[in-house]
C-alpha positions as CSV (number, residue, x, y, z in Angstrom):
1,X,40.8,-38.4,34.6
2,X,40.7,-41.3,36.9
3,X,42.6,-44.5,35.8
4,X,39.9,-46.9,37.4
5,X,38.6,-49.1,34.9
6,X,34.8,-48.1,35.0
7,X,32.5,-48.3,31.8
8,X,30.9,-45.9,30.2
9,X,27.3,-46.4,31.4
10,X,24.6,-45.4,28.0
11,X,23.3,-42.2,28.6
12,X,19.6,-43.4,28.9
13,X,20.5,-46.2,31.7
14,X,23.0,-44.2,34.1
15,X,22.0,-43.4,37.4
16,X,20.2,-40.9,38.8
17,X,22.4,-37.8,39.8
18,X,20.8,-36.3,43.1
19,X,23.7,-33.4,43.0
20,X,24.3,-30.4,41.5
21,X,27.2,-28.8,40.5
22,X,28.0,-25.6,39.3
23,X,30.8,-25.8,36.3
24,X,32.4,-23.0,34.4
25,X,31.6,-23.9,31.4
26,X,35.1,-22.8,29.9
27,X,37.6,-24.7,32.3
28,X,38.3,-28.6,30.9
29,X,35.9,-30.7,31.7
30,X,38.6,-32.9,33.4
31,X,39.7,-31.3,35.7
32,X,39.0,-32.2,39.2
33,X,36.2,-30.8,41.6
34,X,36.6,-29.5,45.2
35,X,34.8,-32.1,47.5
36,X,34.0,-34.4,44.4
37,X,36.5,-37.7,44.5
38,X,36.3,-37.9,40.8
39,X,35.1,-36.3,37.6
40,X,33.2,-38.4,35.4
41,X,31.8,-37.3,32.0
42,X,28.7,-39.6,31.6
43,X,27.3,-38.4,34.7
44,X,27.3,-35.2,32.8
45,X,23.4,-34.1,31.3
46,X,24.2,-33.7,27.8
47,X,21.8,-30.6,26.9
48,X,24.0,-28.5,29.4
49,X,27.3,-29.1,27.3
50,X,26.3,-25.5,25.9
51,X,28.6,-22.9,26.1
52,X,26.4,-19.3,26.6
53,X,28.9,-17.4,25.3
54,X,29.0,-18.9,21.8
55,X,26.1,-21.0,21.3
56,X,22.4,-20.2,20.4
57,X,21.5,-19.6,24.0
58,X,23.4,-16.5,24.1
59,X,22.6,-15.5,20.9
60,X,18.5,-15.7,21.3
61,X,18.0,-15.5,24.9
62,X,16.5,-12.1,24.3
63,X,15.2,-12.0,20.6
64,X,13.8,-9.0,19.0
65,X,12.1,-8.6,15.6
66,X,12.7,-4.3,14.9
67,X,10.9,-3.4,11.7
68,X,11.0,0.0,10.8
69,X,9.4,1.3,7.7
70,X,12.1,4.3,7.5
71,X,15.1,1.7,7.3
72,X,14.5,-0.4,4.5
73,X,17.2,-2.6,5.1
74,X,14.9,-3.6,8.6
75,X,12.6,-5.3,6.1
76,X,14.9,-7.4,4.2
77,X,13.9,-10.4,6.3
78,X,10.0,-10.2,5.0
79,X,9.5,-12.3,2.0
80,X,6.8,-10.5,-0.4
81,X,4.8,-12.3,-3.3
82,X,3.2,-10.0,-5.6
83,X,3.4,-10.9,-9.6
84,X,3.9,-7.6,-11.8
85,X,4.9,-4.1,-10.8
86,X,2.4,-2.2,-8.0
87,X,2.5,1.8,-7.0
88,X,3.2,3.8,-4.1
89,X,3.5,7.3,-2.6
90,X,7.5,7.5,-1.7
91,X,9.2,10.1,0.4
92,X,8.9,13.1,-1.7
93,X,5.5,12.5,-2.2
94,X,5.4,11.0,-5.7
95,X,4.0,8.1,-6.9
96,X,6.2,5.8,-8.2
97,X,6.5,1.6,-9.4
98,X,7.7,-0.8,-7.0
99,X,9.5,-4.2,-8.6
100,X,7.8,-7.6,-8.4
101,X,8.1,-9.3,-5.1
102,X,9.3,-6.6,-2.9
103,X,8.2,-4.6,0.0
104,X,6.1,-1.5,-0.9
105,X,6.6,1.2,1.7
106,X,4.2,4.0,1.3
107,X,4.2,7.5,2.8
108,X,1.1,9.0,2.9
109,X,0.9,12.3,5.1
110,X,4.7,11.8,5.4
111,X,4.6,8.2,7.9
112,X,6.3,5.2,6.3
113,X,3.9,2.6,6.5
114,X,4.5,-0.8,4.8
115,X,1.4,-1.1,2.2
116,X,0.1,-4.6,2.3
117,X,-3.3,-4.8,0.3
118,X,-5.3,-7.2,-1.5
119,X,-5.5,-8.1,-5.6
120,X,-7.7,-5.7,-7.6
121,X,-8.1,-4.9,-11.6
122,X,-8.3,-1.4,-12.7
123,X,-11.1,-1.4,-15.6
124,X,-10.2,1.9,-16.7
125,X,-8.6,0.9,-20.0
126,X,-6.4,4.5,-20.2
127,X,-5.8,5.6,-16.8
128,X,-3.9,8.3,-17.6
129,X,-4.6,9.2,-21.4
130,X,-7.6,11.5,-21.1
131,X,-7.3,12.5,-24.8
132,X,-8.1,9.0,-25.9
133,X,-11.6,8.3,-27.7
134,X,-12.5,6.2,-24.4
135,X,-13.3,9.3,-22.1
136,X,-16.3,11.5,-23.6
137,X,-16.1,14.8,-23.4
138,X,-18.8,16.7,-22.7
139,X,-18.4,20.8,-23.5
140,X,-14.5,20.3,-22.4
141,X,-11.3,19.7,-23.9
142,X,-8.4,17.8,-22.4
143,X,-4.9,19.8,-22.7
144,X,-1.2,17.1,-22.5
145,X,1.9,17.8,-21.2
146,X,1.6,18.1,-17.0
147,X,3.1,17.1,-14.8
148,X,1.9,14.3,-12.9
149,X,2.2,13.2,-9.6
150,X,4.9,10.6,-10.5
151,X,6.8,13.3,-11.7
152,X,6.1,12.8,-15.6
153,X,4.4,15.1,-17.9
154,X,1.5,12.8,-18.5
155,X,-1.0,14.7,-16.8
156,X,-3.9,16.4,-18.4
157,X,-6.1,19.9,-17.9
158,X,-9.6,19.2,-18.3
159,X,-10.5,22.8,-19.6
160,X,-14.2,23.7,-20.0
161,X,-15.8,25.5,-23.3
162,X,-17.8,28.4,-22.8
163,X,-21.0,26.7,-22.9
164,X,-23.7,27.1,-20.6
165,X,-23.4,22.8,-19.9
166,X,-22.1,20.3,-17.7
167,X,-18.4,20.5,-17.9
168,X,-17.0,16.9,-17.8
169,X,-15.3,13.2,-18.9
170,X,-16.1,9.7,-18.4
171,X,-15.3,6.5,-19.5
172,X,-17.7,3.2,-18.7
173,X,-16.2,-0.1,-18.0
174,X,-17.3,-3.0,-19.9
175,X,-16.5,-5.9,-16.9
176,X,-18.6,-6.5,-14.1
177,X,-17.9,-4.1,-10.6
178,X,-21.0,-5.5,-8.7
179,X,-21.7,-5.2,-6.2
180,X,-19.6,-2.5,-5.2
181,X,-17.6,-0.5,-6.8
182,X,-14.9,2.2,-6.3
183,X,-13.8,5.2,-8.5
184,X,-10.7,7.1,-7.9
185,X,-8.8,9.5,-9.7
186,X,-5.5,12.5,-8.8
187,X,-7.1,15.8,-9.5
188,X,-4.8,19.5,-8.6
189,X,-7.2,23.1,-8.6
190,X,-6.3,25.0,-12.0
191,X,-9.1,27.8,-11.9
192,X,-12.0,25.5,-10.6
193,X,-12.2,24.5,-7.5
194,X,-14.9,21.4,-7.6
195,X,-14.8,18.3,-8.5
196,X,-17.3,15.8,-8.6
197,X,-17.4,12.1,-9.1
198,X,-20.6,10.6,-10.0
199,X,-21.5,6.7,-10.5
200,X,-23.5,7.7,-13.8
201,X,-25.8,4.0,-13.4
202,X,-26.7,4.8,-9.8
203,X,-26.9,7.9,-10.2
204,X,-24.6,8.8,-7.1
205,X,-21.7,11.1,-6.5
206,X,-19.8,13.7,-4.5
207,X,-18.2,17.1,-4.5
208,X,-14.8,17.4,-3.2
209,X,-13.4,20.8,-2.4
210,X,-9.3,21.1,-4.1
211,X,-8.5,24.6,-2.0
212,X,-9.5,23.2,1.3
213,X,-8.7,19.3,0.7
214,X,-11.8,18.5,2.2
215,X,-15.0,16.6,1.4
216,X,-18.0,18.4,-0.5
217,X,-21.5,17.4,-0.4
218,X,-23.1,14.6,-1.9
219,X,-24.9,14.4,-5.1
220,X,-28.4,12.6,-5.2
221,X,-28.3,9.7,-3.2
222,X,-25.2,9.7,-0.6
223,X,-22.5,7.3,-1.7
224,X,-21.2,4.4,1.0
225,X,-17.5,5.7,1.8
226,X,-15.5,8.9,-0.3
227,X,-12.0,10.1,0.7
228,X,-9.8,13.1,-0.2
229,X,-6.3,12.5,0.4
230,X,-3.5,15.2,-0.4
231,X,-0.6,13.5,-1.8
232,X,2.3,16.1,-2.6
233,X,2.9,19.1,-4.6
234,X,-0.8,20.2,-4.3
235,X,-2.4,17.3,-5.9
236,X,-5.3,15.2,-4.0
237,X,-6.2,11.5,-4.7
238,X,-10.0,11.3,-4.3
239,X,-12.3,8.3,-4.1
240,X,-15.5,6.9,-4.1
241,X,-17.1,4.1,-3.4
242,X,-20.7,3.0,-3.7
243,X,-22.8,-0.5,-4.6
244,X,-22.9,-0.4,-8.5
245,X,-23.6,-2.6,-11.6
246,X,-21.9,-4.7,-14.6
247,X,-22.0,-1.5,-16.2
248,X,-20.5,1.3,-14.1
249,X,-19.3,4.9,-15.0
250,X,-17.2,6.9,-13.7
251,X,-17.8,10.5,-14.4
252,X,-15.8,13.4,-13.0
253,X,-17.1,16.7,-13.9
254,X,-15.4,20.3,-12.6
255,X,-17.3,23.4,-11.3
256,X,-16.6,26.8,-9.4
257,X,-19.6,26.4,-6.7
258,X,-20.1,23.4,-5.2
259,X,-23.3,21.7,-6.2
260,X,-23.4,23.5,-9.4
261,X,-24.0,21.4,-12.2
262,X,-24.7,23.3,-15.4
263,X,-22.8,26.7,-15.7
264,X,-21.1,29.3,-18.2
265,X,-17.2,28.1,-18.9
266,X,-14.9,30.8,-19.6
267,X,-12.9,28.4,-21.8
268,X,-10.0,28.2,-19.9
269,X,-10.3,27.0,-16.6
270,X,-10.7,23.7,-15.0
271,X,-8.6,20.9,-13.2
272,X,-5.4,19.1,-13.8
273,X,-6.3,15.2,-14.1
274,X,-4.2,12.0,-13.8
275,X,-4.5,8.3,-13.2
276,X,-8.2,7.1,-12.9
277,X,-9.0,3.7,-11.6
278,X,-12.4,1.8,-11.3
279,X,-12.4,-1.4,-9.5
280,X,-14.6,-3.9,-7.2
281,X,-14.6,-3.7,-3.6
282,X,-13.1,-0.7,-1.7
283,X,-10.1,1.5,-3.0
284,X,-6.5,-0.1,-3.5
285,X,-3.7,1.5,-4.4
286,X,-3.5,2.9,-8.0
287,X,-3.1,0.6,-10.7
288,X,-1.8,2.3,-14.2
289,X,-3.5,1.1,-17.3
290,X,-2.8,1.8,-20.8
291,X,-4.9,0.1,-23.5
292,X,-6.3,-2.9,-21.6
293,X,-7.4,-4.0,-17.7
294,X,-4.8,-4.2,-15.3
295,X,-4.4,-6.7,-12.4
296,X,-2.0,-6.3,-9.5
């Protein structure tokens, strides 16, 4: 560095540079410049002390933000709030509990889609007990010990008598669902291949065909939105979802011909049954229940 005795002028007072130079950023800033009599460090503009290879400008100058639903780790920089436990379909095609707080990945058809949704309250009280005293039976019984679609044997086989009747359970919630409402439930063909969900105070329901995993028709009026989605190992998550009252019931009833409602049972078949969920608004995911409301 020159030995002349020049101050140091204050970065926002020195003058006004009207040449460029072109510096590698890596030799010392001292040395001295080919056609330049001297090197002087205030003349220097501060912001382009950077060097690209190590600093932030390197780093960023071509950001990217890769999520991919199939590579959990990609979502670790996603912060997610949820109190409580909430459900989804994983890999295999079960439904199973995801932890407080953490990103729910769900796989339905197979594509891993991160499941963002809003709150919701099942009113169900026993989503998945179908012997309790809560669901009526109506010339049926309800048989334990299936396996369900989370993989535990909790599921139930609604079995019809041999009764010339409607063939069916229901359960009616005591909170208010106006003023719309959605009933869902996981239903898998064991010797009847109906079934019908019916909102019992508007009178409104549709079939829902468990060979072909499509849509049946409608029952009385015609319902807003309904849905038949297969979720793994044969069993199908079906909804419905119409405008209802403080005092809706969900009814799911079984049958051999579609729009059948009163036949002959032969006292042993019907359909395997699991997780039932009533709730305001349009269909979120399912929401287990045993005893009281739950809220996600």
């Amino acid at each position: 560095m020159s030995k002349k005795k020049d101050s140091l002028k204050p970065w926002l007072s020195r003058p006004t540079i009207n040449r460029s130079v072109t510096l590698p950023l890596t030799r010392p800033l001292t040395q001295r410049l080919s056609n330049l009599n001297e090197f002087h460090p205030n003349e220097l503009d501060p912001y382009l002390l950077f060097d690209a290879r190590d600093s932030m400008i390197g780093t960023l100058e071509n950001p990217t933000l890769d999520l991919d639903p199939s590579k959990p780790d990609t979502l670790n920089v996603i912060t997610a709030t949820r109190a409580g436990t909430a459900t989804f379909t994983d890999a295999n095609g079960l439904i199973a509990q995801a932890p407080a707080n953490t990103v729910r990945v769900d796989h339905v058809d197979g594509v891993p889609m991160i499941l963002c949704e809003p709150s919701a309250t099942n009113l169900v009280t026993y989503s998945e007990d179908f012997s309790h005293s809560s669901w009526t039976k109506t010339a049926a019984t309800m048989e334990g010990g299936h396996t369900a679609p989370d993989g535990t044997e909790t599921a139930y086989k609604l079995i019809e008598d041999n009764t010339n009747s409607v063939h069916r359970t229901f359960q009616t919630a005591t909170a208010s669902v106006s003023p719309s409402a959605s009933i869902s439930v996981f239903v898998k063909y064991s010797g009847r291949r109906y079934v019908l969900i019916r909102f019992a105070d508007q009178s409104v329901g549709r079939w829902y065909d468990l060979i072909s995993g499509t849509l049946g028709g409608t029952y009385l009026g015609t319902p807003n939105d309904s849905s038949i989605e297969l979720i793994g190992n044969d069993w199908y998550r079906i909804t419905l979802s119409h405008t209802s009252d403080a005092q809706a019931r969900c009814e799911f009833w079984v049958s051999d011909t579609e729009s059948v409602n009163s036949y002959t049972g032969d006292g042993t078949s019907g359909v395997y049954i699991w997780g039932a969920q009533l709730e305001a608004g349009s269909s979120t995911s399912y929401i287990p229940t045993a005893g009281c409301t739950v809220t996600r």
